[in-house]
C-alpha positions in Angstrom: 23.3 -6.6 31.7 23.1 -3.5 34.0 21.2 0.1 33.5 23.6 2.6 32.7 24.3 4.1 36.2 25.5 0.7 37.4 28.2 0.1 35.0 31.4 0.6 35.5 34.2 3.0 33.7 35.8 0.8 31.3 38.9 1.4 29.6 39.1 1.9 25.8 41.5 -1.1 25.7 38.7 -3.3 27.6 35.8 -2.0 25.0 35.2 -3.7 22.1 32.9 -1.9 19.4 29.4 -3.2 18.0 28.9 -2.0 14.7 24.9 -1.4 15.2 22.7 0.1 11.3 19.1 0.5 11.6 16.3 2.4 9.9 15.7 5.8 10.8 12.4 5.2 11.7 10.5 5.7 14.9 9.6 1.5 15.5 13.4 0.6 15.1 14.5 3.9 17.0 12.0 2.6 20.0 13.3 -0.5 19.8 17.2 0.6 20.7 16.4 3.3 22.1 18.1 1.5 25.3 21.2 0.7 23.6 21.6 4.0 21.4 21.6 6.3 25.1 23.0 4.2 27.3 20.3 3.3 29.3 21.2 -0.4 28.8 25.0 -1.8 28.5 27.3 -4.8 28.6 30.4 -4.7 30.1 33.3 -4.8 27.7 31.2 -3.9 24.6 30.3 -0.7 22.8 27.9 -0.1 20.3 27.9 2.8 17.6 24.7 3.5 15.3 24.2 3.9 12.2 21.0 5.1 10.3 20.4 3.7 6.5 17.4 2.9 4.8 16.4 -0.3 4.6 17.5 -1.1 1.2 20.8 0.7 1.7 21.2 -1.6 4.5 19.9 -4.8 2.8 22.7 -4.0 -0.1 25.4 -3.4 3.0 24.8 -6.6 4.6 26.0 -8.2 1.4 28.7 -6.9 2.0 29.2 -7.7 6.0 29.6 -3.9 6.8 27.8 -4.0 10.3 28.3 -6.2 12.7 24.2 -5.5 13.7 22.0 -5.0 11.0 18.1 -4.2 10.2 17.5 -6.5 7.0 14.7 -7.2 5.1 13.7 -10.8 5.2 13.6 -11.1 2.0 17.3 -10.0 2.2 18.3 -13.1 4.6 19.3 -15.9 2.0 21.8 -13.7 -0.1 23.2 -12.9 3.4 22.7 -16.2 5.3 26.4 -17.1 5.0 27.7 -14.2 6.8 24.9 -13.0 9.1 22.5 -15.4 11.4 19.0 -13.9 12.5 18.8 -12.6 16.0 15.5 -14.2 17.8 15.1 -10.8 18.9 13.8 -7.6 17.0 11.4 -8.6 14.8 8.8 -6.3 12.9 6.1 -8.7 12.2 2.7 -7.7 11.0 -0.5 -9.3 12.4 -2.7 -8.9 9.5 -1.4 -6.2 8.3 1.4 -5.0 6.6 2.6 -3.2 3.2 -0.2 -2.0 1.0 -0.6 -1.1 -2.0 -2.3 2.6 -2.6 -3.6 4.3 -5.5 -5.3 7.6 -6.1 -8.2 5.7 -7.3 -9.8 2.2 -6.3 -8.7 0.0 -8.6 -9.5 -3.7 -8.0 -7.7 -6.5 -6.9 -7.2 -7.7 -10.5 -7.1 -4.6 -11.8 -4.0 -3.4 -10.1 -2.1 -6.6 -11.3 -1.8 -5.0 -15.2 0.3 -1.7 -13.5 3.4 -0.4 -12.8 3.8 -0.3 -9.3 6.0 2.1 -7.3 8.0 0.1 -4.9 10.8 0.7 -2.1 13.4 -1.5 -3.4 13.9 -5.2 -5.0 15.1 -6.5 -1.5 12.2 -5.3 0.7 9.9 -7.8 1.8 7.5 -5.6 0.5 8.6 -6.3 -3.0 8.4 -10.4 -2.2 5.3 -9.7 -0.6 3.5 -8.1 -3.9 5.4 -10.9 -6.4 3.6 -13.8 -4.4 0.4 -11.9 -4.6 1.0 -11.0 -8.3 3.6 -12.6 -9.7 5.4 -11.0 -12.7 4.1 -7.8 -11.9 5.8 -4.2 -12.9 7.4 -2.8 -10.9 9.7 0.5 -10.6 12.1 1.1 -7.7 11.4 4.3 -5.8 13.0 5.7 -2.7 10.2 4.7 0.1 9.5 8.4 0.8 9.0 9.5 -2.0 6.2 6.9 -3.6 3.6 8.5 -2.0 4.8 11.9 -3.8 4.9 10.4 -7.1 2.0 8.7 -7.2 0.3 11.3 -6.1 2.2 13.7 -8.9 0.9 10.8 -11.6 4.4 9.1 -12.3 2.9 5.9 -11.1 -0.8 4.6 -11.1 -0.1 2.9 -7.7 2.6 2.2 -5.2 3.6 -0.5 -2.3 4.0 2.0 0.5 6.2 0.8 4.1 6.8 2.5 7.5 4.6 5.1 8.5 2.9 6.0 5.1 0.8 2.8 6.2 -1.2 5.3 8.8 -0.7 8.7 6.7 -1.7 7.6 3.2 -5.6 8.5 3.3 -4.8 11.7 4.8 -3.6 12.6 0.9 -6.2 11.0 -1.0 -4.9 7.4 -1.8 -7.1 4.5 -1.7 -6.1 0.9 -0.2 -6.1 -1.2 -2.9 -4.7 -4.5 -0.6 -3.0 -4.7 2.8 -0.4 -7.6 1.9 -0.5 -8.3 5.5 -3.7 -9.3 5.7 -3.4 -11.4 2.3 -0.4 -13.5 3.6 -2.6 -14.0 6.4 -5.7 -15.2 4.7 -3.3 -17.7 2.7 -1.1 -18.8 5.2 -2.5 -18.3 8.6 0.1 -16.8 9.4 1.8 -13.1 10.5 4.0 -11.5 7.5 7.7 -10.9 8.9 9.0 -8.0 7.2 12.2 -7.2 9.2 14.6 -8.4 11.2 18.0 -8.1 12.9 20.9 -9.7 11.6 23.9 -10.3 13.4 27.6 -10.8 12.1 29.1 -14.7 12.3 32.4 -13.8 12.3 31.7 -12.5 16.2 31.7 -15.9 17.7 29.0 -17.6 19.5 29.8 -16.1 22.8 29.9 -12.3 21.4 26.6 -13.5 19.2 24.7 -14.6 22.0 25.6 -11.6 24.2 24.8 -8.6 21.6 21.4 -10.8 21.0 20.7 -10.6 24.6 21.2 -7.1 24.4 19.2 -5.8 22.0 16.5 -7.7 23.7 17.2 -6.1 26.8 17.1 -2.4 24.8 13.7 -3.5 23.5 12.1 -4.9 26.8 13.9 -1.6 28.3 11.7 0.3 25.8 8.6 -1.2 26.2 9.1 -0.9 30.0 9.7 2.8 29.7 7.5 3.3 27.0 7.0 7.4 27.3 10.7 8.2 27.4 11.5 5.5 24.6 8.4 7.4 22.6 9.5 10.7 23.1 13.0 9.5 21.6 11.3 7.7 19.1 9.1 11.2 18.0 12.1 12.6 16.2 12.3 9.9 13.6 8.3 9.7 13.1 8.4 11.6 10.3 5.1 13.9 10.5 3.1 11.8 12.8 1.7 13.3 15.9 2.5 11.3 19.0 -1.0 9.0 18.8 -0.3 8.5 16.2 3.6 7.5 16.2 2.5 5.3 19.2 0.2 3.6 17.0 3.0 3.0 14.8 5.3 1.7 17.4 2.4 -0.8 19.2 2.1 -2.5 15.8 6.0 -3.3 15.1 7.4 -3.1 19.0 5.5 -5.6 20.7 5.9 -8.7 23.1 6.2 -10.5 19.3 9.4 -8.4 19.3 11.4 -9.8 22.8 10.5 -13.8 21.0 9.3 -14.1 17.5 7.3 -17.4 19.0 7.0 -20.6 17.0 4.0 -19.3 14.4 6.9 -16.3 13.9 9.5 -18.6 13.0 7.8 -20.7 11.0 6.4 -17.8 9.5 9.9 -17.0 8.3 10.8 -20.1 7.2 7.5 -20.3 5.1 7.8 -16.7 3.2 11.5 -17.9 2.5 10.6 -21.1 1.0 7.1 -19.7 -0.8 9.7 -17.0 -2.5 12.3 -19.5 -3.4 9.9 -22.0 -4.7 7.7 -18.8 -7.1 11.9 -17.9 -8.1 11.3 -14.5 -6.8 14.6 -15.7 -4.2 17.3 -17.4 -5.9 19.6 -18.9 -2.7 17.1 -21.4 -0.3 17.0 -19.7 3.3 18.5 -21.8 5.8 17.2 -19.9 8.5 19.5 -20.0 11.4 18.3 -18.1 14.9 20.9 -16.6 17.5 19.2 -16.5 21.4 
């Protein structure tokens, strides 16, 4: 793996492309920030971006568009047969993770009897809040715009991802629960919520070298943390740079370069909890690349 100024010209015939999707959001933006300008590279491979949501891209991995993709975890076991989980790029929440806002306090067993706002039937979100309250209602909304509605009255309450999770107080909404800290009080365990998926059909050799750089584009990141920030900024939607750096620290971390044996098994237990409640219908067999 070599920094951009020490590679080589190539020629297109030598190149082969990486089809890289991730979320338009500042954490994953950080993370390849090394890979997306060049800053890291791999001789003989190219890799292209794409931006999606996450549940655009949870939907495209079904259908083995990318040959990289962000996923939901929840997403893994309709996948697992063409994608294997890269032990690299995890967003993993240490006590804390998607919550559940309202414009009022409702209690814990309160919120159970509404319709909840949430960002889409694959999230890990939405496992998240059916293992805290199974059966509840629920109503897909784009993950932008929940805050909006709730606030506009459309829904009493919504399951908010991303950055909301620092911004939501600033428009009036109470924390009902942090899921995060739930799964932890019942488990002992940190909540994965995404990961990075990577195509079978590359081979083990291509596998194991895309995995290794990705890591390399995160540790690059956290290693040059104000220019991978000030990249980051343009997909922080309204946060000021503490703010946005916040954000990053909490999903870019050293938990991100190895997801470490409490991560893994952390995986393997959300995956089994959601096939077991029949939230998931396909058992996970979780399979890690690196």
């Amino acid at each position: 793996m070599t920094v951009a100024s020490e590679s080589k010209t190539e020629t297109s015939a030598q190149v082969r492309e990486i089809k890289v999707a991730h979320s338009p959001d500042s954490d994953d933006a950080f993370m390849f920030y090394g890979l997306a300008t060049n800053k890291v590279r791999i001789p003989g491979l190219r890799f292209s971006h794409t931006l999606c949501d996450i549940e655009t891209l949870n939907q495209k991995a079904r259908e083995g568009v990318y040959d990289i993709t962000a996923i939901s975890f929840h997403a893994y076991p309709y996948i697992q047969d063409k994608y294997a989980l890269m032990a690299c790029g995890g967003s993993v929440g240490e006590g804390y993770g998607p919550m559940i806002v309202a414009p009022r306090p409702f209690g814990e067993s309160e919120i159970r009897s509404k319709v909840i706002a949430v960002p889409g039937k694959l999230t890990t979100a939405y496992l998240a809040l059916q293992l805290f309250a199974p059966g509840i209602e629920t109503a897909v909304v784009p993950f932008d715009q929940i805050i909006p509605q709730v606030l506009e009255g459309k829904y009493e309450a919504g399951l908010i991802i991303h950055e909301g999770q620092l911004t939501y107080d600033k428009s009036g909404l109470h924390r009902v629960i942090d899921l995060g800290r739930w799964w932890q009080k019942v488990t002992g365990l940190p909540l994965p919520l995404g990961g990075n998926a990577i195509r079978r059909a590359l081979g083990p050799q291509l596998m194991a070298a895309a995995t290794q750089a990705l890591r390399d584009s995160i540790q690059y990141g956290l290693d040059h943390r104000e220019e991978a920030l000030a990249y980051a900024m343009q997909f922080a939607r309204d946060l000021d740079t503490p703010s946005a750096d916040k954000f990053v620290g909490m999903y870019v971390n050293e938990r991100t370069l190895d997801y470490g044996p409490d991560g893994r098994e952390a995986v393997k237990r959300l995956l089994d909890m959601g096939h077991k409640a029949g939230v998931i219908g396909p058992e996970a067999q979780v399979e890690w690349i690196g």
